[in-house]
C-alpha positions in Angstrom: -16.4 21.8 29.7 -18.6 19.0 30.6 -20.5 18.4 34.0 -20.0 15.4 35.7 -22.6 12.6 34.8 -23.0 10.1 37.1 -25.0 6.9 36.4 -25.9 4.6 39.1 -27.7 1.3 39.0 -31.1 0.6 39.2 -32.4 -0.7 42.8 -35.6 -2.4 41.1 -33.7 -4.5 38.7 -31.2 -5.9 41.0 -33.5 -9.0 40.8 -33.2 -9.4 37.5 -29.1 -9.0 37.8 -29.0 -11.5 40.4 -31.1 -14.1 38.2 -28.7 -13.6 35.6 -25.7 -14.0 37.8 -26.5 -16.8 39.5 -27.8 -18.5 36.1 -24.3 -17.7 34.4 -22.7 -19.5 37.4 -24.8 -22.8 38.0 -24.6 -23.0 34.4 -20.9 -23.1 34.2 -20.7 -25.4 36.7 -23.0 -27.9 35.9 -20.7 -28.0 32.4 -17.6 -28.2 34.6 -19.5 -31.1 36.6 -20.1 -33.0 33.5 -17.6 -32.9 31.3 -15.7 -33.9 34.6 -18.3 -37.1 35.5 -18.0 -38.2 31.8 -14.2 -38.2 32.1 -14.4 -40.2 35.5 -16.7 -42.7 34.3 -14.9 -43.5 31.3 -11.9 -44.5 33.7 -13.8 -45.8 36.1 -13.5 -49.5 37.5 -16.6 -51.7 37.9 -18.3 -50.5 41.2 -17.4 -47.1 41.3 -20.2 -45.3 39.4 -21.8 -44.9 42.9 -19.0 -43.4 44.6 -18.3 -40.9 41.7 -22.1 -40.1 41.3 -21.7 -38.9 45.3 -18.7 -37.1 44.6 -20.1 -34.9 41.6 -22.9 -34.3 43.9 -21.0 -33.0 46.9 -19.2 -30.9 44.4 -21.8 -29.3 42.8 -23.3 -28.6 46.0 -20.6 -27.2 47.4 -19.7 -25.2 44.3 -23.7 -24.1 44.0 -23.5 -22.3 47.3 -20.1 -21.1 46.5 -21.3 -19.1 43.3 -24.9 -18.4 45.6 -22.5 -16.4 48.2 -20.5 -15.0 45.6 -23.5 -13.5 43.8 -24.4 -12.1 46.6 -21.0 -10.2 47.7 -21.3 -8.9 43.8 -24.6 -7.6 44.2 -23.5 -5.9 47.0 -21.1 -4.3 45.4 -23.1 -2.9 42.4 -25.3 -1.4 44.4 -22.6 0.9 45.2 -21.8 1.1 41.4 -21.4 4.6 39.9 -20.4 5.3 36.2 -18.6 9.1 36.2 -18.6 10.5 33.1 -16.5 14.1 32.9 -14.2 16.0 31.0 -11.2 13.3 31.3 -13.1 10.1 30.1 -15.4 7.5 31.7 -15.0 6.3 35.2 -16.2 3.2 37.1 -16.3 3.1 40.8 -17.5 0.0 43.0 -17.0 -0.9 46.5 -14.4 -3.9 46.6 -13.8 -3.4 42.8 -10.6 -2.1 41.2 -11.0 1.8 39.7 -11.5 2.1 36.4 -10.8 5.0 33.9 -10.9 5.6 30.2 -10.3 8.6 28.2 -12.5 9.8 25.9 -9.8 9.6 22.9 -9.2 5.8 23.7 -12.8 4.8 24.2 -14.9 2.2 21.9 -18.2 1.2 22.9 -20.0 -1.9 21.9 -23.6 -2.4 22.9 -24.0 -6.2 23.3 -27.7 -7.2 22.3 -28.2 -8.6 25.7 -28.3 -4.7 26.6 -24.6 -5.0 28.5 -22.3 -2.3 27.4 -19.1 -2.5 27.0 -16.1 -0.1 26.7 -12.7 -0.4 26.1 -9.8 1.5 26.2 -8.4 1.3 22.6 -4.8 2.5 23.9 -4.3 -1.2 25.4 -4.4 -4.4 23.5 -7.0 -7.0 23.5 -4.5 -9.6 24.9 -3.9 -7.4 28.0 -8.1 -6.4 28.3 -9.3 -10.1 27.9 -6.1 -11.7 29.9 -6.0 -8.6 33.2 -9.5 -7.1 32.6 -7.5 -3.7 32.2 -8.7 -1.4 29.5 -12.7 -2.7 30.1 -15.6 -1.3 31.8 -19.0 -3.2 31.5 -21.8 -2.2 32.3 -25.0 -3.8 33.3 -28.6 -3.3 31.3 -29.8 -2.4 34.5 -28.2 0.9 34.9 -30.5 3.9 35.5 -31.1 5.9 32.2 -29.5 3.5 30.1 -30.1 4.8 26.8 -29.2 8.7 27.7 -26.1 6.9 29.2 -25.5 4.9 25.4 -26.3 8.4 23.7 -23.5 10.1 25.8 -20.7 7.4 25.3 -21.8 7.4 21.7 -21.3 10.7 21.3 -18.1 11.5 22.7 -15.9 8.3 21.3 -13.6 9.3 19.0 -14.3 7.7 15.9 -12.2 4.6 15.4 -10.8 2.8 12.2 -10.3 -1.3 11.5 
């Protein structure tokens, strides 16, 4: 019979979380905002550069602040992060996140090398996991005790075939 483990996330690196965040955000936008201006311009009529060079500013503004806010709210929201393991499986809870469960017999865990982990519920496809975000827990490198944590989830997957 196992004791619950619970794993929280770590106060001090919130920082770092946020940097990465908001970096993962302005970055997709800034893509979005140029392959969008190169489109525009290519269709554009003599003496509109100006107006569309105002417009993709505006935008990027506006959709800047939007992912600045955002950030923020998720930040919020990890703080409250808490990653239960127990006899059933792994659970993740978050304030204004959806509950998340696995059981130990359908659990794969990857270890990205940017020190996220990832688990996924082997019992639903990767269709449904990548489409509906069912089936997937990740979690952050910023988690307190991250390598006991790795050790743990390691330890109690059922091994899995290809």
């Amino acid at each position: 019979m196992m004791q619950n483990q619970i794993y929280i996330i770590d106060e001090n690196q919130l920082d770092n979380l946020k940097r990465r965040l908001l970096f993962r955000g302005i970055r997709i936008i800034l893509l979005l905002t140029l392959c969008a201006g190169v489109l525009q311009f290519l269709q554009a009529k003599k003496g509109e550069t100006l107006i569309i060079i105002g417009v993709m500013f505006f935008c990027t503004l506006i959709l800047s602040i939007s992912v600045f806010r955002a950030t923020n709210k998720l930040l919020k929201s990890y703080r409250t992060l808490q990653i239960i393991l127990n006899d059933s499986g792994v659970e993740a809870k978050v304030e204004m996140m959806p509950y998340k469960n696995i059981r130990w017999e359908n659990l794969m865990v990857k270890v990205k090398s940017n020190g996220t982990i990832n688990l996924y519920d082997k019992s639903i496809s990767s269709f449904m996991r990548s489409m509906y975000g069912k089936g997937v827990i990740i979690i952050q490198p910023e988690i307190l005790n991250r390598e006991i944590l790795v050790n743990e989830l390691v330890k109690y997957q059922q091994p899995h075939y290809n």
